[in-house]
SEPA-215831 format. One record per residue (C-alpha): y, x, z; residue in one letter. Coordinates in pm, whole numbers, plus 50000, padded with zeros to 5 digits. Example, Ala and Ser with C-alpha at 12.3 -4.5 7.8 and 13.67 -1.06 7.14 Angstrom:
% SEPA-215831
495505123050780A;498945136750714S;
***
This chain:
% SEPA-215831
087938691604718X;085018702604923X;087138708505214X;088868674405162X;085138657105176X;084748678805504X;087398662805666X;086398629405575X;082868633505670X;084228651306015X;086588622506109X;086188596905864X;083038583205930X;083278589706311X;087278572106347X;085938535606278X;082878542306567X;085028554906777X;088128527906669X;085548502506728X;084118515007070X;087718515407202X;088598479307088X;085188467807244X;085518483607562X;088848456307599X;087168428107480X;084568411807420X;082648399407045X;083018363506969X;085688339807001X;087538332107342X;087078294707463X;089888269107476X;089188235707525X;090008213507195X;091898180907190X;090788150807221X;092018114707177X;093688101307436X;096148070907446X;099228073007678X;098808042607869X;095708015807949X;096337981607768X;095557958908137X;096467923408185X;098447910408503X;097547915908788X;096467955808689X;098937982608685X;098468019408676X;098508036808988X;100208065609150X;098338100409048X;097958103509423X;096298068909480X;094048073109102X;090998093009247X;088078074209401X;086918099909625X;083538103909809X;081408070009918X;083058052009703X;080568022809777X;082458018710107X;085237997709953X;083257970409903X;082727966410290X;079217960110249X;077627972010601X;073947959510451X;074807981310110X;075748011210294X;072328027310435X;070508014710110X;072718039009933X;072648068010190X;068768061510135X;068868065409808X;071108099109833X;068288114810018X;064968103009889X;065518093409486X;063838114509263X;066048116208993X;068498128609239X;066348158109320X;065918169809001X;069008174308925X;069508193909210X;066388218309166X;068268217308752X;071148234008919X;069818252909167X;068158269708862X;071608272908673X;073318290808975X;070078317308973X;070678321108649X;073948332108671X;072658358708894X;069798368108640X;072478373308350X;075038392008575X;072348412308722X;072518429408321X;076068445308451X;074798465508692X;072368496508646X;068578489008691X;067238510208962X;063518511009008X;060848536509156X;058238553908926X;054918563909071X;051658574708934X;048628591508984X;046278603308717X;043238629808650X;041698639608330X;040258654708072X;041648670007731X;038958672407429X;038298711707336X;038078695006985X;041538681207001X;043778692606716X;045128729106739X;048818730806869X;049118765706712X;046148780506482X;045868817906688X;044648799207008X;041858782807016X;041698748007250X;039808744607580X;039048713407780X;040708715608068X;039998690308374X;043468685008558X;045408662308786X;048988647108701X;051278635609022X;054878617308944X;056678605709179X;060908591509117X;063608569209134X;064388549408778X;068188542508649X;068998525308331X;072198506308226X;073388494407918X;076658501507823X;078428466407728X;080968478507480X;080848449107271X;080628425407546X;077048408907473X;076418407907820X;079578396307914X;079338366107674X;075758357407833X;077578360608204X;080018337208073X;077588310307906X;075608309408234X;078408308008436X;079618276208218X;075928262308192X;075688262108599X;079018244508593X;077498214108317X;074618217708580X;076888206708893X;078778182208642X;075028165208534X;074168164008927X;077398144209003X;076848122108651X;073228114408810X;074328108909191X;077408086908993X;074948066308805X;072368060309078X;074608049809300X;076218030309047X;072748009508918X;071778005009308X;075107986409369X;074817967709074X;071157954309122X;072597950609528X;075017925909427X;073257909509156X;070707903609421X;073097890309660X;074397869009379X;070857849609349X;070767849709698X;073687827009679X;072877809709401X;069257801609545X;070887791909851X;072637769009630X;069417756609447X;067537754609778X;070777732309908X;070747710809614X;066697703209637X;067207693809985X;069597664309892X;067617658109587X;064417649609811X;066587631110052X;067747610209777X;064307612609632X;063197591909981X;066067568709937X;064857555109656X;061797555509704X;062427531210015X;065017510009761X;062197509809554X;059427492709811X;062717469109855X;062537459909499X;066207473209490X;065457507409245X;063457499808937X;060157524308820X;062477545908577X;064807557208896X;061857564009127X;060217586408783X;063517603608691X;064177613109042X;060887629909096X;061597647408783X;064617663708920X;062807674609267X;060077690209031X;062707708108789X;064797720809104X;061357737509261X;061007751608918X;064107764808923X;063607782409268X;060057797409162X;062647817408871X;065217824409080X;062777841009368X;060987861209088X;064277872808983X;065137889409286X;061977902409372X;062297920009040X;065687938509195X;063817941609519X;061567966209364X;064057983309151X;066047989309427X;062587997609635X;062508025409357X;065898039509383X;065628045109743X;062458064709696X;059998033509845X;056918023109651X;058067990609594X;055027971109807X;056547984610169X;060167978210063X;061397944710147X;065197934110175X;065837900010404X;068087871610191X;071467871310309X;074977866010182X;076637893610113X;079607903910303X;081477922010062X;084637919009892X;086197933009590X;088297966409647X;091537970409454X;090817993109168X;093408019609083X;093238025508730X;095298055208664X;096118073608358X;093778077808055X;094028112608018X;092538112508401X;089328110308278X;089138139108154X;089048155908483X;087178125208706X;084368116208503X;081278142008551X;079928134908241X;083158142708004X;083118175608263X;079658180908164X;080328178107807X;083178197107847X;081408226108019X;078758226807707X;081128233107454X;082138264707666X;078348279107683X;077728271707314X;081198290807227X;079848316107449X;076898317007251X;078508327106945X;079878361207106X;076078365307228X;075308360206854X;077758384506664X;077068410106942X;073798417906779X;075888433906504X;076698461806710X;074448485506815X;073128481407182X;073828516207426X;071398523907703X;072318552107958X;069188571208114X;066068583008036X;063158570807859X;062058534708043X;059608535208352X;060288577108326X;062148589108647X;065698605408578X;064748626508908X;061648629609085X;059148656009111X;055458665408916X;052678681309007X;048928685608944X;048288687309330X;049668666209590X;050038699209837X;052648707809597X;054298676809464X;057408682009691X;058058720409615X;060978731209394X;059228742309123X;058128704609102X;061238690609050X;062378674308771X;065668656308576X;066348640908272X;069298621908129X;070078608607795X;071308582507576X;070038560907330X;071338535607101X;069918512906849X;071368496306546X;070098467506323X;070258481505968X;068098448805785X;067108419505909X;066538394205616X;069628375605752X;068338368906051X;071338377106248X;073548361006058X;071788332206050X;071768330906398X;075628334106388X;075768307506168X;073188285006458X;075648290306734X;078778280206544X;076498246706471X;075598245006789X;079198246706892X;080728221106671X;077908202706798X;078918204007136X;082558196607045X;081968163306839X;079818157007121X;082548160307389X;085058140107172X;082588114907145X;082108115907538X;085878108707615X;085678076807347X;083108059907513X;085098069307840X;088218050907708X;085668023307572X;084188015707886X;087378017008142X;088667987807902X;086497969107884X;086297968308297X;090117963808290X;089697934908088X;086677921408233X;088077923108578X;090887904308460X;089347876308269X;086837874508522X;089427869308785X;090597839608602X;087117827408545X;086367825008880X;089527804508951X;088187781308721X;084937778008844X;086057773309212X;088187741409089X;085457728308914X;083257726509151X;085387710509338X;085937686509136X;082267681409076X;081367674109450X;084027646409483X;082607633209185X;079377631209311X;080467621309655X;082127594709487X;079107584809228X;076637587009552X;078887561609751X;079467541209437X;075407538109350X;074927532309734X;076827509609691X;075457486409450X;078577494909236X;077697519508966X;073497527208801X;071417553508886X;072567574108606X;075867582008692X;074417598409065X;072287618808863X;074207627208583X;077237635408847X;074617657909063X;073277678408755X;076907683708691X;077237697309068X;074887718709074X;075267735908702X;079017744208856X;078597761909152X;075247780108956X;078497788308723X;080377799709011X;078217821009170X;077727835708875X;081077843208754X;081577862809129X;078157880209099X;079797889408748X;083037899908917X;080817924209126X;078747935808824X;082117942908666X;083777961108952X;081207986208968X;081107992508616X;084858001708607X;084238024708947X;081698039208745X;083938046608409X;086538055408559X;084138086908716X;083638069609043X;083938098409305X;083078137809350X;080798143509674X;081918183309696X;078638190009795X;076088189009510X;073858208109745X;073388182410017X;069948169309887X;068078202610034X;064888215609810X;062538206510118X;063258166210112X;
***
């Protein structure tokens, strides 16, 4: 019996360390990463004239601005690239991430360091005895160490490993998070471009329409010294001059307002920025739409969601790890393994000075209050977190590439709409203005067919400055395009 409970305190207790320090040495605590499924429909639900595109032709690549043959857009953007803020700190955000990854797999390696000091004193006669038949003396004495350092952990159970592999997938959310900004930025200063553009036109159109409004304004004004327009035309005439200025005023506040939020984009205090009125040049780009499940490799910020549910599973090896007892190799920290001591410097580097030490130490959590386990329990949160998170991520991907499908679409028939009718609007009002001139039809029907005019092609500017709006918004869901070069925007801009 007492030889049995030999054996089992020889081998038994030691067989599960020793099972357990061969398992670890393989692998690593926690559970391996795989991406989890998401949602995803086969097939987009797109209206005539949209059709899915090749997989070779369903990646927006690059400037992705440059479709819409814009040569005025083009250095606003390239502008922007280099001087918005935002921009840059997302770059310094993963410029941090990659050094991390260097600070966590730096824990791999051995530390190596150089121990030095230099000390002289003085040791109490009064100090307790160290044996009772010899009597203490204070001594006066010098104490010289000089050494190289060397410590390593031993990562059987893969803590460091985990933490290597959660910084390695945090700097990757970190380049994913710099494209998602650079996406968006560019994204918001097209929009605001065009939507500028688009109340360029339409104040071109106001402007245009205020100009034959005063004209007619001095036509009958000189019918009226005739005695040929009554009081009430004269009145309701002025009326529309006055509303049409009014309308102006709004228009030219509204674009300074995108002015200065493009001013701020590009990195420009908004009261040196100034962008001439022009029509814009640009026309819409054919859109490929590709596959749904595309987006989960286009869009940066499903990539960036993506990438967090691999730290946080990573997190959950770093977690159990604590578990296991943690292994250093060396000897006591900030002690030199080798080096050589001496109470005078004349003999620090003699042989009798030299000295070694190597050892091992390990240290195991026995009670915690649950601490541990309740961190366990905070990364496995924190990773079905990161997971709903992610899912969540991909609908709002789906949500927002159809509603740009169908936008696009129904837009495009919108705007053949609007073209006809204001069409048909100006021969109306040629027509009403001949007629009046004429003698033929009352005042009313002029005006009534001018308001007309100009309320249409307001409407049909703003169904194309809509068309642009919408454009963009569907570049932009469906992930827009990857520069390959996150570190373009140097620290020193």
């Amino acid at each position: 019996m007492e030889r049995a409970f030999k054996r089992r305190g020889r081998f038994g207790w030691r067989a599960p360390w020793w099972a357990a320090l061969g398992v670890a040495a393989g692998c690593a605590v926690g559970p391996d990463y795989h991406r989890p499924a998401a949602e995803v429909p086969p097939a987009w639900r797109p209206d005539v004239p949209w059709h899915e595109a090749a997989p070779s032709d369903g990646t927006l690549k690059g400037d992705w601005w440059r479709l819409f043959q814009d040569d005025n857009l083009n250095p606003l953007v390239e502008r922007a690239l280099t001087g918005n803020q935002d921009l840059r700190v997302a770059a310094a955000r993963l410029a941090q991430a990659r050094d991390q990854v260097t600070v966590a797999a730096s824990d791999l390696y051995p530390f190596v360091g150089l121990s030095a000091a230099a000390e002289r004193g003085k040791t109490s006669a009064n100090r307790p005895l160290a044996g009772y038949s010899i009597p203490n003396q204070s001594t006066v004495q010098n104490n010289f160490v000089l050494g190289p350092t060397v410590n390593y952990e031993a990562d059987l159970f893969g803590r460091v490993r985990r933490e290597v592999e959660g910084a390695r997938a945090s700097e990757q959310q970190a380049e994913a998070d710099f494209e998602n900004t650079r996406l968006l930025l560019t994204a918001q200063l097209v929009t605001d471009y065009f939507a500028l553009r688009e109340l360029d036109a339409e104040i071109a159109v106001v402007r245009h329409s205020l100009d034959l409004q005063r004209d007619a304004l001095g036509f009958i004004a000189s019918r009226h010294d005739l005695g040929f327009a009554t009081g009430l035309d004269l009145a309701q005439q002025e009326a529309l001059v006055e509303a049409a200025a009014t309308q102006l005023e709004l228009l030219d506040n509204q674009r300074m307002q995108f002015e200065h939020a493009i001013a701020t984009l590009v990195g420009t205090p908004a009261p040196s920025f100034t962008l001439s009125a022009t029509l814009s040049s640009g026309s819409l780009p054919e859109i490929p739409v590709g596959l749904p499940s595309d987006l989960l490799q286009r869009r940066p910020d499903v990539a960036s969601a993506e990438r967090s549910m691999a730290a946080a599973n990573a997190r959950i090896g770093v977690a159990r790890a604590a578990y296991y007892p943690s292994i250093i190799l060396g000897s006591s920290f900030g002690e030199p393994n080798v080096g050589w001591q001496s109470n005078a410097l004349a003999s620090l580097f003699d042989a009798p000075s030299r000295l070694w030490s190597v050892g091992l130490s390990a240290t195991q959590t026995l009670f915690d209050a649950g601490k541990t386990r309740a961190n366990v329990r905070i990364a496995n949160e924190d990773y079905v977190a990161a997971v709903a998170t992610y899912r969540q991520t991909v609908l709002t991907a789906m949500e927002e590439v159809e509603n740009g499908i169908t936008g696009l679409a129904s837009l495009d028939r919108a705007v053949t709409q609007a073209d006809a009718s204001v069409r048909s609007a100006q021969e109306a009002f040629d027509i009403a203005t001949a007629r009046y001139k004429g003698g033929v039809d009352t005042y009313l029907e002029m005006i009534t067919a001018q308001q007309v005019l100009l309320s249409n092609q307001r409407q049909a500017v703003q169904v194309h400055g809509q068309q642009f709006a919408t454009a963009v918004y569907l570049v932009k869901a469906l992930g827009g395009g990857w520069s390959g070069n996150p570190s373009r925007l140097s620290r020193g801009n």
